[in-house]
N, C-alpha and C positions, 0 to 999 in steps of 0.2 A: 196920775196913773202910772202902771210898769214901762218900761220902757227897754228897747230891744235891745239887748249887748252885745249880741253878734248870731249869725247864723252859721252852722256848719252842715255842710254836705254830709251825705254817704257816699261810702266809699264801698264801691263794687268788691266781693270776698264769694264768688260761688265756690257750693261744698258740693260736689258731685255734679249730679247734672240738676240744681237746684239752683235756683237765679234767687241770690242772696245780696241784700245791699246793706253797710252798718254804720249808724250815723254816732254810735256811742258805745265804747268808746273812740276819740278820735286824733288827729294830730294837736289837737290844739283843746283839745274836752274831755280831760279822764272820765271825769264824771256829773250826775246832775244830782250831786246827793241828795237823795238817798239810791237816785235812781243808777244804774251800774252798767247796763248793756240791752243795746237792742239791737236786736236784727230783724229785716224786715225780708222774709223769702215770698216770692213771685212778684208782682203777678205775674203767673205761666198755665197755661195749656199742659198735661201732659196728656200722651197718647194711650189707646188701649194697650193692655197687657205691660204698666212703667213696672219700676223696682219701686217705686214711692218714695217715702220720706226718709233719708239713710239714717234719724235719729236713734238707734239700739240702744240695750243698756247701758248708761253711764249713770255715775256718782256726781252727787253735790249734798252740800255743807255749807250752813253759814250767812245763806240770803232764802229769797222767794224768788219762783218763776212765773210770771203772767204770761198765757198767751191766748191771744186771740184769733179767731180762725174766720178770716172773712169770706173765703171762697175754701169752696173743697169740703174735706174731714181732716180729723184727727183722732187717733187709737192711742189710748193713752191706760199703760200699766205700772205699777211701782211695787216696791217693797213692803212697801207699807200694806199692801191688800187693795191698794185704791186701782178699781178698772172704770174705764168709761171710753164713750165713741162722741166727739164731740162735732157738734154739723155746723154748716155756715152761720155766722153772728153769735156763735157761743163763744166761751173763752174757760180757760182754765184757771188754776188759780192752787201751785203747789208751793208751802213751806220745809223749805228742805230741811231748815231747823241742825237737827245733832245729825242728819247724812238721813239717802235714802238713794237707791238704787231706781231708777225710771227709764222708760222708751217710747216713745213719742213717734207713731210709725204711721203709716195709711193703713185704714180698713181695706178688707179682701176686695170688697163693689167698687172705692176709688182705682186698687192695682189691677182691676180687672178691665173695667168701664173708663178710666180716663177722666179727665177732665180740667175746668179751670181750677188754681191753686192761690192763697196766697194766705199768708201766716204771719205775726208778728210775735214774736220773743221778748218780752222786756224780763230783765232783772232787776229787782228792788234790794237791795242791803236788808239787812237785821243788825240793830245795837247788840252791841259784847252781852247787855244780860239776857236777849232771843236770840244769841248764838245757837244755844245747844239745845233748844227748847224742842218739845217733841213733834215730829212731822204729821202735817196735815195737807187734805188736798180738797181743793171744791172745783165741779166742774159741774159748770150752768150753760143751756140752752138758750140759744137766742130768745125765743118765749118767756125767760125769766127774767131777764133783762128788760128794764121800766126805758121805754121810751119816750121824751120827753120833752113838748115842743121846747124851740128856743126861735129865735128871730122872725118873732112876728110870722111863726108858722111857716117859716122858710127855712130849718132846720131840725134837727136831732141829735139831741147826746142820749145816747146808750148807757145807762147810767148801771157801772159795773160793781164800784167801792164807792162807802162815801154818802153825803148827802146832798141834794140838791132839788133847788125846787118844791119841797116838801115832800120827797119820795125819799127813800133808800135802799141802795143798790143792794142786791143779794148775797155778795161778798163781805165778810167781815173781817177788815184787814188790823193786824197784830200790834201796826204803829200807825193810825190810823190814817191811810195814804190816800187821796181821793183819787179815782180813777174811772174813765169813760172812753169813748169814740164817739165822735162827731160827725156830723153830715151836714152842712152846709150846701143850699143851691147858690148858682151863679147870681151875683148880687146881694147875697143877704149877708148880715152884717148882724154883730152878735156884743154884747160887753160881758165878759167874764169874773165872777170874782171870785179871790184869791186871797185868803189873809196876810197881812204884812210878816214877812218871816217864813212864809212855805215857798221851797222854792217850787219853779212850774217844770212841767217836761210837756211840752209839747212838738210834734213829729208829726210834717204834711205828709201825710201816707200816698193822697193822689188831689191831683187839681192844683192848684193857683190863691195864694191868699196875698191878702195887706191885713199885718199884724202893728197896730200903732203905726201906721205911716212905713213901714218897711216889706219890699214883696218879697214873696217866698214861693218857689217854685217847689213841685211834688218832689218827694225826697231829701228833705233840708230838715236840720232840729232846730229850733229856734229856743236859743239861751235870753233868758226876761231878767230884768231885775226883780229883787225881792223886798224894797222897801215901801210900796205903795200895794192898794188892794183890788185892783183891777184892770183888764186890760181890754182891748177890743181886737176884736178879729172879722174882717171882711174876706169875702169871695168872691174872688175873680171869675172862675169859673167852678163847675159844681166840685165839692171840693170833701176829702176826708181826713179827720186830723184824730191822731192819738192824745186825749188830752187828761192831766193828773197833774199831781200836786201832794208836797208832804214837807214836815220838819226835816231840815237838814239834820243826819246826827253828830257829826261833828266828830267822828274818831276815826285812826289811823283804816287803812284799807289794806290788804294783804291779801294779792289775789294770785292764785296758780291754778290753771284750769280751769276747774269743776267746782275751784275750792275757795269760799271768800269769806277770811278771816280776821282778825287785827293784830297779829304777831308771825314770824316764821316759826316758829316754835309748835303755834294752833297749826301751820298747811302742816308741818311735817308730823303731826301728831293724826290728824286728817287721812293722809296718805296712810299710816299704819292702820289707823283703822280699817280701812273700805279696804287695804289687803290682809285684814285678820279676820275679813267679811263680818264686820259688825253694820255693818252697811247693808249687808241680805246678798240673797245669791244671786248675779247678776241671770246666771243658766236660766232661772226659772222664768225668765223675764224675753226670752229669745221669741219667744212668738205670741208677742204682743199686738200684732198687727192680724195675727189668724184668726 
């Protein structure tokens, strides 16, 4: 079976008054190729009348953004034409591809009304020949997402990309990346499998696990080996874990900002773009959240 390499922390990174923690990249983990960055915002309470989510329009190029929305909303617009208001247990699912302009804000009733929050960001890579490929965006309700026992009915994976179990997720990922969130109650215990050569990313969002003999308390990434095709995972206590899986691709990485490339040559050409606005107008993009 896999076996644990090492575990890294997040590391505390709040953006405004948004309790942000990021376990990737790290001191010691650029990355979990193919997988590139996460952040995982709240969990948090905010009060009637917040400012919301500070994400406005910004540019990217060059990967995919998944996110999933465990607590709270999300108001999500882009260049592309793509609008949607995304509720607890949905997630998103945009390929930035050749660039696209987006804002990821709270709807009017969260800025209004308040309430608990909590968000996770991951970014996945695209190989040099989906670099430039054309943007797309999918954004699914909790309701579409196949839930799907695991541990002897002492568990849930939320099955987002991918296949499992004889279901398939409603996500139709480019490089075909599997990806879920998991639920686990205190005591149950789970074996996972993983083909030999996909690396894993898995992230304890909250709770207490033993992964192979190794514990992991909520907010830790846990780095697996990739030469065996399974692994097991127990819970300490009731516990939730981001969990996926994908071929490493194996090329250089070139990242500045918004922008994740395979040469400097691609960010500086990047940047000219998004300011010759081939990237779309960010203006129109300002009130996204209204």
């Amino acid at each position: 079976m896999r076996s644990v390499t090492a575990v890294h922390p997040a590391h505390r990174d709040d953006i405004a008054d948004l309790v942000t923690r990021r376990p990737l990249p790290g001191p010691d983990l650029e990355q979990v190729d193919p997988f590139l960055f996460l952040n995982h915002h709240g969990p948090q309470v905010y009060p009637p009348n917040n400012q919301g989510l500070p994400f406005g329009p910004h540019p990217h190029r060059g990967f995919e953004t998944v996110t999933f929305i465990l607590q709270g909303s999300l108001s999500h617009l882009d260049s592309g034409g793509h609008e949607s208001i995304i509720e607890a247990g949905g997630v998103q699912w945009m390929t930035a591809g050749s660039g696209l302009v987006h804002a990821e804000l709270s709807p009017d009733e969260f800025r209004r009304d308040g309430g608990p929050l909590e968000i996770l960001q991951l970014w996945v890579n695209l190989p040099p020949a989906l670099k430039m490929t054309e943007p797309r965006y999918t954004g699914v309700q909790k309701d579409d997402i196949p839930a799907l026992s695991i541990a002897a009915g002492n568990g849930t994976l939320h099955l987002v990309a991918g296949e499992f179990a004889g279901a398939t997720g409603p996500i139709e990922s480019l490089t075909d990346v599997f990806m879920s969130t998991i639920e686990l109650k205190g005591g149950a215990k789970t074996a996972l499998q993983v083909e030999k050569g996909r690396h894993v990313f898995l992230y304890v969002v909250s709770g207490r696990v033993d992964v192979m003999g190794t514990q992991v308390d909520k907010w830790n990434l846990v780095e697996l080996s990739d030469n065996e095709d399974s692994f097991i995972v127990g819970a300490a206590d009731d516990s939730v874990l981001l969990f996926g899986h994908a071929l490493p691709i194996g090329e250089p990485v070139v990242a500045h900002g918004p922008f994740v490339m395979n040469t400097e040559d691609e960010i500086r050409q990047a940047f000219a773009d998004y300011r010759d606005g081939r990237f779309g107008d960010p203006a129109k993009l300002i009130k996204a959240g209204d």
